[in-house]
PAGU-109935 format. One record per residue (C-alpha): residue in three letters; z, y, x. Coordinates in pm, whole numbers, plus 50000, padded with zeros to 5 digits. Each point is the difference from the previous one (the first is absolute). Layout:
<recs>
ALAZYX
...
</recs>
This chain:
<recs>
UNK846303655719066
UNK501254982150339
UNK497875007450288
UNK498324967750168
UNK501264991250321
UNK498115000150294
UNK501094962750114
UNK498214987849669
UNK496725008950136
UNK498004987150278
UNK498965013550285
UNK496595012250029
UNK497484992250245
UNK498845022750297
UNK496655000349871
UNK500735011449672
UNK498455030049773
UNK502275018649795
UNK499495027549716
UNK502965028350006
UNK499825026549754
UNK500125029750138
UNK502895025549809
UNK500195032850165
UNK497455020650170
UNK501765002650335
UNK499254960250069
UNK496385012050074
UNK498875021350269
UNK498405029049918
UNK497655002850295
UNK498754962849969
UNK500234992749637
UNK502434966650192
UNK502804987549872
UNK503065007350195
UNK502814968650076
UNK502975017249831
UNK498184988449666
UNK501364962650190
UNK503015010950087
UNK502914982349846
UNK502455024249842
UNK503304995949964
UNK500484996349649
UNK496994976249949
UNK500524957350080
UNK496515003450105
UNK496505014649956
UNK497314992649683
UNK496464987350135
UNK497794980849835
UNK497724974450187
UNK496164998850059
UNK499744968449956
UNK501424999749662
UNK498545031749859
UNK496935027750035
UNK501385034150112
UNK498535011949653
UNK502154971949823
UNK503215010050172
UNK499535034849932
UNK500044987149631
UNK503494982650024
UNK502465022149851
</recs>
C-alpha cells in the first residue's frame, strides 16, 4: 500500500490537540508516568507520524481505531 505524502495534508494549527498512540514503554517516563518527545520524533524510515485529532475524536474513540 503507498504511503501518503506529507504535501497532501495540511498543516495543522498551533493550537491544535493531537492523540499519539503510545508503542513502546520507553516513550513514558518512569518517574512521572509523562510521555517522553522521542514518541514525536520523526524516524527515518517513517514519511511522518500517526495522530489523531481532538477535535475529531474522544481519546476513548481513538483508542478504538485499529
Amino acid at each position: 500500500m503507498a504511503q501518503p505524502c506529507m504535501s497532501q495534508f495540511e498543516p495543522l494549527p498551533v493550537d491544535a490537540v493531537v492523540y499519539r498512540a503510545i508503542l513502546r514503554k520507553q516513550w513514558i517516563n518512569e518517574d512521572t508516568g509523562r510521555v517522553k518527545a522521542d514518541a514525536y520524533f520523526l524516524r527515518v524510515d517513517e514519511p511522518g507520524i500517526s495522530v489523531n485529532l481532538a477535535s475529531v475524536c474522544s481519546p476513548e474513540q481513538c483508542s478504538a481505531i485499529p
